[in-house]
N, C-alpha and C positions, 0 to 999 in steps of 0.2 A: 413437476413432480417426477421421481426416478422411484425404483424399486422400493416396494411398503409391505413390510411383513413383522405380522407380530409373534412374540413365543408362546407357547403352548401354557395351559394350564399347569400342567405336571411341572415342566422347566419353573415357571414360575414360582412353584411352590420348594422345587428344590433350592431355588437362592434364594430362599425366603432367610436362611438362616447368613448368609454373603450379606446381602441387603439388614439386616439387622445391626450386624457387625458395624458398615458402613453409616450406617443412621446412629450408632452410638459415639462415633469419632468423629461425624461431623456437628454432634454439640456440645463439643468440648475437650475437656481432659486432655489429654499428653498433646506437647506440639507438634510430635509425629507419632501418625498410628501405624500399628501392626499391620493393617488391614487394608491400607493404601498407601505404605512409606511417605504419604502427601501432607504438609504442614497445614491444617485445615481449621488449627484455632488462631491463628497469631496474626493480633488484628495489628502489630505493631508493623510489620512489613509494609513499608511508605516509600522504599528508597532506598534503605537505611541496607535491608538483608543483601543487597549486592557485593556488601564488604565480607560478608562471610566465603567468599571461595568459593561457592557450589558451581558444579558443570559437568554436562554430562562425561561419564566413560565411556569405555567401551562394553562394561558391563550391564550399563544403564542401556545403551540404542540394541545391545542382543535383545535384552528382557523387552523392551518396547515394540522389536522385530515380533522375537516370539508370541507375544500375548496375540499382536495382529493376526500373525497367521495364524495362531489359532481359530479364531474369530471365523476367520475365512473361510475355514477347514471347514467350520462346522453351518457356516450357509452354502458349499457347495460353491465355492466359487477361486477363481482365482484373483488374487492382491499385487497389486504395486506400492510400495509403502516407501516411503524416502523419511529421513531426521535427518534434522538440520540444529545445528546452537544457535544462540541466541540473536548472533550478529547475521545469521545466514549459510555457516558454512555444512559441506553436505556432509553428514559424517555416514551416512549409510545409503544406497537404496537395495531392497533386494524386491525382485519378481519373481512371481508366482508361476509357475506352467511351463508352457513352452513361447517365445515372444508372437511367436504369428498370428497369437489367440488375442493378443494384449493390444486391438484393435480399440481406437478412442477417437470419438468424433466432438467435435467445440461448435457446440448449439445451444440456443436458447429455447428449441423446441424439438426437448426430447420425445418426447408425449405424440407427435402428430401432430401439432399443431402448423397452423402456415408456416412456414420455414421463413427467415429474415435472410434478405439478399443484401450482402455487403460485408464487408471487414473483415473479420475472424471468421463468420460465419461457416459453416459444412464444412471446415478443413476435418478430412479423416484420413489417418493414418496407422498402422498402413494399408496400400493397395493391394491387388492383384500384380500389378505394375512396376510398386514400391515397396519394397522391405525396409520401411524407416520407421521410427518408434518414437510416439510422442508420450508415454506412458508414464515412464520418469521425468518425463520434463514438469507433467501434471501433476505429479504428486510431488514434484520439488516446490511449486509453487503456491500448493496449499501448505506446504510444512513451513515453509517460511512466511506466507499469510501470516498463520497463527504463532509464530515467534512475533513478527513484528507489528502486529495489532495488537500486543501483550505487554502486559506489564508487572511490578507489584500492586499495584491498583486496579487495575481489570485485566479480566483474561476473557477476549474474542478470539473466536472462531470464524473459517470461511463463512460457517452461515449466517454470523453477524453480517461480516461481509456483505452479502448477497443482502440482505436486508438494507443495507446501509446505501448500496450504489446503483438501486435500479429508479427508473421514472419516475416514482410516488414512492411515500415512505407515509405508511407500510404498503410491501408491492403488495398487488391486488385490492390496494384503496385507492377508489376513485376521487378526484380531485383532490387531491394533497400535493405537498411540493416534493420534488425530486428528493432522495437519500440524503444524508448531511455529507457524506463522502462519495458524494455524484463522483465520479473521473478517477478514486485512488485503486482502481484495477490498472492502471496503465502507469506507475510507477517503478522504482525500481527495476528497470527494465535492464536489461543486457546491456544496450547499448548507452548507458549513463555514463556521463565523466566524473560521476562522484564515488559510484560504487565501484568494488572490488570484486575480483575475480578470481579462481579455484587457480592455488601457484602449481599445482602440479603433485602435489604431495601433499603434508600435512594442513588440517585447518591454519587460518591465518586471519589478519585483520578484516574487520569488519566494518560498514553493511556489505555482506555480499549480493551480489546480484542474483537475480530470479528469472527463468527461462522464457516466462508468460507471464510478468508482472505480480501481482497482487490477485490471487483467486478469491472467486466470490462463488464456488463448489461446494457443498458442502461436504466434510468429510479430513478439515483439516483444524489443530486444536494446537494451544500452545503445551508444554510442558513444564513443569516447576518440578524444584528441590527446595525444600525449606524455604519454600513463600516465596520464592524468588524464582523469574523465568531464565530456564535453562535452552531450551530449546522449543521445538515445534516437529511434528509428526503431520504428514498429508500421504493418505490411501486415494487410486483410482483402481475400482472393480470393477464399475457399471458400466464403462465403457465409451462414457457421456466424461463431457467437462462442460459443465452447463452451469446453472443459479437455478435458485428456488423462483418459482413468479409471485405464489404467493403465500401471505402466513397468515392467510385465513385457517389454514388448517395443518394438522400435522403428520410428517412423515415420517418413517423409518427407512432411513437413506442404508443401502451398504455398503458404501464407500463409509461414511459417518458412524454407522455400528465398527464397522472394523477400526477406524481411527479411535474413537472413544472405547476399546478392548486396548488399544494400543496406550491407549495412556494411565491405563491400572498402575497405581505405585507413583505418577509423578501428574497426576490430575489438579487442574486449579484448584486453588482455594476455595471451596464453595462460597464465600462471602466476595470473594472477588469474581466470579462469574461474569459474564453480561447480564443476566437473566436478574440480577440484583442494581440494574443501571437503568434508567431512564434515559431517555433524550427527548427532549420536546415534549414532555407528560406520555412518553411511549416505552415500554418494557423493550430491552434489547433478546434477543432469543438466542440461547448458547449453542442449546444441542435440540433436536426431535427426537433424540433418543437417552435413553437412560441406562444404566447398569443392570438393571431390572430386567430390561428388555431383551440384552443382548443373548446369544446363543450358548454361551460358553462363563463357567466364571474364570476370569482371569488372572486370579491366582494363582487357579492349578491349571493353567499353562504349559505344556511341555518346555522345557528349554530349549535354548537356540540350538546348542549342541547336539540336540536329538533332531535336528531335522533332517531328510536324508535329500539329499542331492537334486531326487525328484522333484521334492515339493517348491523348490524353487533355489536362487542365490543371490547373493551380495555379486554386485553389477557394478562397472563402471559408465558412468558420462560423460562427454563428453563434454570434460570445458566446467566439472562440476564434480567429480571424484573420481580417482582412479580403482575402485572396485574395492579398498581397503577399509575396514570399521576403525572408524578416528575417533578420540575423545575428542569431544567441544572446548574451546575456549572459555576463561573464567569470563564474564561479564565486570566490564569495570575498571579495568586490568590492561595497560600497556598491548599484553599479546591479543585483544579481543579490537584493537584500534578505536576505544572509544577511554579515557579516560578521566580522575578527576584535573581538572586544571591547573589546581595545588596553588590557586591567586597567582597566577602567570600573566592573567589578560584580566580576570574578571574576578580581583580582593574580594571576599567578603560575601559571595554571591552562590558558593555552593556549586558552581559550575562544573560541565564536564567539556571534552574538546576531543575532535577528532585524531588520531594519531599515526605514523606509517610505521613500517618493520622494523626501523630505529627509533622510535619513540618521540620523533622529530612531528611539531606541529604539521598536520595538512594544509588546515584553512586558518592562522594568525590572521588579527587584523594588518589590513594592507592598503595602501594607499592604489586608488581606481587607473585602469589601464585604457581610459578612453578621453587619453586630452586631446585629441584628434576629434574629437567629435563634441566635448562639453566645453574645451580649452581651458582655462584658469578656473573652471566652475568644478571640475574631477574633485570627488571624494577623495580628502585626506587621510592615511592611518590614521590620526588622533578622531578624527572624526566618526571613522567605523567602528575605533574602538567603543565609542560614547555611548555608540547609536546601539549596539549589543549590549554593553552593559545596563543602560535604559531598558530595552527591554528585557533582560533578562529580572532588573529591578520589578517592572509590572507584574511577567511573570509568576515570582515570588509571592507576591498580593495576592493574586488571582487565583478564585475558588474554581476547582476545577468541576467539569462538567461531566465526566465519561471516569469516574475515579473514586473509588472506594478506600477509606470512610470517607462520607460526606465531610465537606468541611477541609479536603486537603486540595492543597494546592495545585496548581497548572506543572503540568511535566509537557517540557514543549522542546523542540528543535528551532533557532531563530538562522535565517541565512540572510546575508546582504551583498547587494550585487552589482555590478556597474551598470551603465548603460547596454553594453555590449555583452551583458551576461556572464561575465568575469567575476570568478567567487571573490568577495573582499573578504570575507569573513564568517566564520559557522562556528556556534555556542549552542550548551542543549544545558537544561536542566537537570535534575539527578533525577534517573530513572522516565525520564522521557521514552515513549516508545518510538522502537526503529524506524518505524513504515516512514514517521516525520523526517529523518533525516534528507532523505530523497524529496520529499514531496514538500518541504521550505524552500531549497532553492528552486523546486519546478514553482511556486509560486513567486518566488521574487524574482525568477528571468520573466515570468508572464506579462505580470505586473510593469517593469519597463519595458519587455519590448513589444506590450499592446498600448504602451503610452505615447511611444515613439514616433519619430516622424518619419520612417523606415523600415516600418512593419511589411508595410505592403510590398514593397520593392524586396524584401528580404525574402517574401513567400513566393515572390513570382520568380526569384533563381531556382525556387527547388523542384527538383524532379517529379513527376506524376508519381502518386501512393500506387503501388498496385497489389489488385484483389488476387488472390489463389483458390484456384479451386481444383478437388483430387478427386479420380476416378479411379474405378479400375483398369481406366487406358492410361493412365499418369499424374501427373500435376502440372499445370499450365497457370497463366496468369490469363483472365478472364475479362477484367476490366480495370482501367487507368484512372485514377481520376487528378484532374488538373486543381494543385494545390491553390492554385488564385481564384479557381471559380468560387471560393471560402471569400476570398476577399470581394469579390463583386455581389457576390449574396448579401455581403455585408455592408457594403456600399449603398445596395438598394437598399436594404432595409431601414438604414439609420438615414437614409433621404442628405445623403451627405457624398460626392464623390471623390471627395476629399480625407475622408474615414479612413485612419490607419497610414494614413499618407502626410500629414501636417502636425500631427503632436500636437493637435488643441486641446485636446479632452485626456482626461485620466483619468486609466483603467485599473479597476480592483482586482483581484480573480472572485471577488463577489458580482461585479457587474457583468466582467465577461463569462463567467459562468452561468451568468442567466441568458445570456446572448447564445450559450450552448446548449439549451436544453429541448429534447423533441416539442415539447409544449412553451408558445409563449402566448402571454403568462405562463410562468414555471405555474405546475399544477393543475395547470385549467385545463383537462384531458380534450384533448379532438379540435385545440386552438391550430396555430398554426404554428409550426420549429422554429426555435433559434434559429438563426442567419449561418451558425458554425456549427448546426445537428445537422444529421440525418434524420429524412423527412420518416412518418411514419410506412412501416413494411420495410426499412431499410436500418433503421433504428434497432439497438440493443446493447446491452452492457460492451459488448464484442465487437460494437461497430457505433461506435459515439459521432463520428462526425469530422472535423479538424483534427479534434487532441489526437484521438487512432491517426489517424494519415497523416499526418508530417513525419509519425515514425514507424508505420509498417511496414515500412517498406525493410527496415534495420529487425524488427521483430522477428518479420517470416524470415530472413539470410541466419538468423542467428538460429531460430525454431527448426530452420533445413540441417543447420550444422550439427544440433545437436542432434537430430533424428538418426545421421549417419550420409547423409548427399553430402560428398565432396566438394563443399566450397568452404571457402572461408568463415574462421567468426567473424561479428560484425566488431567495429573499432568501437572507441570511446566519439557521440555524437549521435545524435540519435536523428538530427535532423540533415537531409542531403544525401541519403542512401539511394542509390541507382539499381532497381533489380530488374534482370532483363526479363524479355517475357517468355524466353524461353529456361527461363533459371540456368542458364549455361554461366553468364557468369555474372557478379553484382562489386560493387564497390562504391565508397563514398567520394561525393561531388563538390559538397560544400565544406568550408573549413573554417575552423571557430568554437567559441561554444556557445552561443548566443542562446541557441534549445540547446542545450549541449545534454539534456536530462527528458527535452520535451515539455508541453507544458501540463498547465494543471486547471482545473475545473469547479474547483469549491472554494470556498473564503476562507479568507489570512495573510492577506499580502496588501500593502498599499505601495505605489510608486514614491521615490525620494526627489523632490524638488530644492534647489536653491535659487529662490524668488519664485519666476515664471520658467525656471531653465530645469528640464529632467536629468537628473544625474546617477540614476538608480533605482532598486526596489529592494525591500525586506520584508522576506515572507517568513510567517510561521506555521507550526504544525505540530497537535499533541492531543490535548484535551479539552478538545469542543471546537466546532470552527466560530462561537463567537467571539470567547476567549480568543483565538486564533486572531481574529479580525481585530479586538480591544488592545492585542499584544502591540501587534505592529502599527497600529496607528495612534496609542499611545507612550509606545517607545518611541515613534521618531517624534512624536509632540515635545515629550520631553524632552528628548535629545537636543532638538531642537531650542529651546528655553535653558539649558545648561550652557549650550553652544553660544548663545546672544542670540537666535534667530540665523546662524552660518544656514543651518538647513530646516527645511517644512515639510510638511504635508503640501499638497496640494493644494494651491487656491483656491478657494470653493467657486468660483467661478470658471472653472475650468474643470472640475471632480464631473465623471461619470453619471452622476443624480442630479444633473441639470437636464439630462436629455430626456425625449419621453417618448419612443419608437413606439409605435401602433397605441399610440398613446394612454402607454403604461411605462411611469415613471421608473429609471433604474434606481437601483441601491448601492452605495459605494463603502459603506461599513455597516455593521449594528454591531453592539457592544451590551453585553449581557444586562439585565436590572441588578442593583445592587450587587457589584462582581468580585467585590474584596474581602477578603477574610477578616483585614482588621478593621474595617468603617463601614458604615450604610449606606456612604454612598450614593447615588442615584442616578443615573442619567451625564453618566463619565464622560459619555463622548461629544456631548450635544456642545453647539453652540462653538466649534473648535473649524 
């Protein structure tokens, strides 16, 4: 819990007449109102409103600035505010005060509670020591949060977020299973080979990359124009970059007040909220704060214009905007690097495809880069193509789960990979959310290379993860931890020394994700950790176990660069980063892209076999991870059945859910009840 304050009676009563306004526009009448430029009746936006043009200007991120600081002004504090479009890119950050004040610490125990020793944990910046600033990095990451956890179908927030990725879901329920988005804090990371990066000047294709991943702070919200997401806005006041622990009860965050002032005029659809979503018969929670609440009505905002030098400025980052307010990219649209496909790969299917500064495919299907290791068995083009269009077919079917109106379909991201983690191939649906882009193929490299018979030998080249920890005498590296001692925990545990070394078994990111989780049995609080967590007291969103350390070490080089410590940024690879322990200097060791994104921790991915021989993985990512799970492993079914049987699934005598460590059986798919919009279906996946 961070800062909780509520407004006065008088305030209250004075936007009684704000708040009327507001409750009249959002039931019904015009599709944009006066009163929140926000399209707040038009249940038609499915997809569809991304062809209308909308994106931000640069009059839209002043007005979004402005309202913030107002906000701020009036609780006394000073704002870090960054906006971002849709794809990622920064088009503003401005801060508040003076920098030396815009001190941020990355805890899971703001409050006083035991402090978590490990990972991210107590980095604060800056020192006595250190004039470096992680201020903007934080608030870039909530703003892009909430761009790419958005859609026309819902609009999440970091504090969904935070909801979605801590130990039990809901945090502060005991015995429940982990978040449905265990591990998507740690994607689109800096050091990805899939995303893009700030060219130096104007916005440009997209996903762009994110300084600290996927924030689970609350205080970062997407933005819409005409039902459709434009961008995303993330504040850091408090001086915390932490998570909620629990939503047993509710706070008034003011990082969150100030973002949600910030989004006056381009606020979600209220039908499309989280707060109107279920997951598992559970309410998603958008915001703890309301309009009602806030300090200030944000209408009568001063404008950006009027602010005087004092109160703050438009800042540059490093590696993230040169200090200029840019409009955003259209969404949709060649120049946003995500577009329709136009039946180039994928007739008939509504598809979109990723694209570069020339309008030239990224990821076409393409025939597999590892006959060296499958020989005559390598994925064909004609093969990849199959295997995406199949699933993109399910897809289609598939009622989504996290998607408003009930009844529409899965918006999803599909990636397909070789053995050696090599993209064959990447397809999304229309209006899929971003976050999946990054996080399909961090499932389909998982997927083969925890299948493989090379895993282990692949973990024991990599460098030791190392911890950082900042004082007011400096930053220093504190503790090393040897990436194999993951594979020998895991060895014991699965009573196999051969684990991860022979390619018997085939891994889901369903199964190995439960192998990650501080509780096994996932849920059964005070059991004993996954074999690839951190044990308890070492455990937190900030320090997961494996998935953090194979690439922290790329994290903290990239987190140092953007602070202002002269080293370098980190390259495209997230896994093989060398950081010395004196942070004098760092560079990468290993070469490839095998993690080349790192991996991932929740369901949607199954490995690609031809017979008994692994030749790949196809992970998904969008709406729902069971859909997620039904996508990919009845797209390759089918693919497979189209093909003659060329490629499979896994023999089930070899799948994940034969094993039964501390003897509790694993899970290698589940696939929704009745999951298609056109039949009833039942029981899709059984018996395959």
């Amino acid at each position: 819990m961070k800062d909780v304050s509520t407004p006065s009676r008088a305030r209250r009563l004075l936007l009684l007449p704000f708040m009327a306004a507001l409750l009249v526009a959002c039931s019904g009448g015009s599709s944009v109102t006066p009163d929140t430029g926000t399209d707040v009746s038009n249940p038609g936006c499915n997809g569809s409103c991304l062809n209308t043009g909308f994106n931000l200007t640069v009059a839209d991120v002043q007005q979004v600035i402005a309202q913030g600081v107002a906000e701020a002004q009036a609780r006394g504090v000073n704002a870090t505010i960054a906006v971002v479009d849709r794809v990622g890119n920064v088009l503003a950050v401005y801060r508040m005060g003076d920098a030396s004040t815009r001190s941020v610490t990355v805890t899971t125990s703001p409050a006083g509670d035991a402090p978590i020793s490990g990972g991210l944990e107590g980095i604060r910046l800056p020192t006595q020591a250190l004039q470096l600033f992680i201020d903007h990095a934080a608030a870039i990451a909530k703003a892009v949060t909430g761009a790419y956890l958005s859609s026309e179908g819902n609009a999440f927030s970091t504090r969904v977020a935070s909801q979605i990725v801590q130990e039990n879901f809901n945090p502060g329920e005991q015995l429940q299973p982990a978040g449905p988005l265990f591990g998507v804090q740690f994607s689109s990371l800096a050091c990805s080979d899939l995303v893009r990066q700030f060219n130096g000047t104007a916005p440009s294709i997209g996903p762009q990359r994110t300084p600290l991943g996927l924030s689970a702070d609350p205080g970062g919200f997407p933005l819409y124009k005409g039902g459709t997401v434009v961008g995303g806005v993330g504040v850091l006041a408090d001086g915390f970059y932490t998570i909620d622990k629990s939503i047993l009860d509710r706070d008034v965050d003011i990082d969150e007040a100030i973002a949600l002032a910030a989004t006056f005029g381009f606020s979600a659809p209220v039908d499309r909220r989280a707060d109107r979503i279920t997951v598992d018969g559970k309410i998603l929670r958008f915001t703890d704060v309301e309009f009602a609440e806030l300090s200030t009505n944000p209408q009568l905002a001063p404008g950006f214009a009027s602010l005087a030098p004092t109160v703050g400025q438009v800042i540059p980052v490093l590696g993230y905007t040169d200090g200029v307010i840019r409009d955003g990219t259209v969404f949709g649209q060649p120049g946003s690097g995500i577009r329709p496909d136009a039946d180039q790969n994928f007739p008939g299917r509504d598809a979109f495809v990723l694209v570069d500064e020339t309008n030239t495919l990224r990821f076409p299907p393409r025939t597999g880069t590892d006959a060296a290791v499958v020989g005559g068995a390598v994925l064909s083009e004609s093969e990849v193509r199959t295997l995406l269009q199949s699933a993109l077919d399910v897809a289609n079917r598939a009622r989504a789960q996290i998607r408003r109106p009930t009844g529409s379909q899965a918006r999803v991201t599909i990636s397909v990979v070789d053995t050696q983690g090599a993209i064959l191939g990447i397809a999304r649906t229309r209006d899929a959310p971003l976050f999946g882009t990054d996080v399909s193929l961090q499932k389909a490299r998982t997927a083969a290379f925890m299948s493989s018979n090379t895993a282990a030998a692949f973990v024991a080249t990599l460098p030791d993860a190392k911890y950082l920890a900042t004082t007011d005498a400096g930053a220093s590296v504190v503790r090393a931890i040897p990436l194999n001692s993951y594979v020998a925990q895991f060895q014991a545990f699965m009573n196999n020394p051969n684990a991860l070394a022979d390619g018997s078994i085939a891994y889901t990111d369903r199964a190995f994700g439960n192998l990650a989780r501080p509780f096994f049995p996932d849920g059964i609080n005070y059991e004993n950790q996954g074999p690839l967590s951190k044990p308890r007291g070492e455990w937190s969103p900030f320090s997961t176990g494996m998935q953090l350390d194979l690439s922290i070490n790329a994290i903290l080089q990239h987190v140092l660069f953007v602070s202002g410590l002269p080293v370098p940024d980190v390259a495209p690879g997230c896994a093989g980063v060398q950081l010395a322990n004196d942070l004098s200097s760092v560079g990468q060791t290993i070469a490839g892209v095998r993690l080349g994104n790192g991996l991932q921790i929740f369901p949607g991915s199954v490995p690609i076999y031809r017979g008994n021989t692994l030749i790949g993985g196809i992970g998904v990512s969008g709406d729902g991870v069971d859909q997620d799970d039904m996508i990919a492993f009845l797209g390759l079914q089918n693919a497979g059945q189209a093909l003659n049987g060329a490629i499979n699934n896994a023999p089930p005598e070899m799948r994940a859910d034969t094993l039964t460590p501390m003897g509790v059986r694993l899970r290698y798919v589940q696939c929704p009840q009745a999951p298609f919009i056109d039949v009833t279906d039942d029981n899709v996946c059984g018996g395959m």
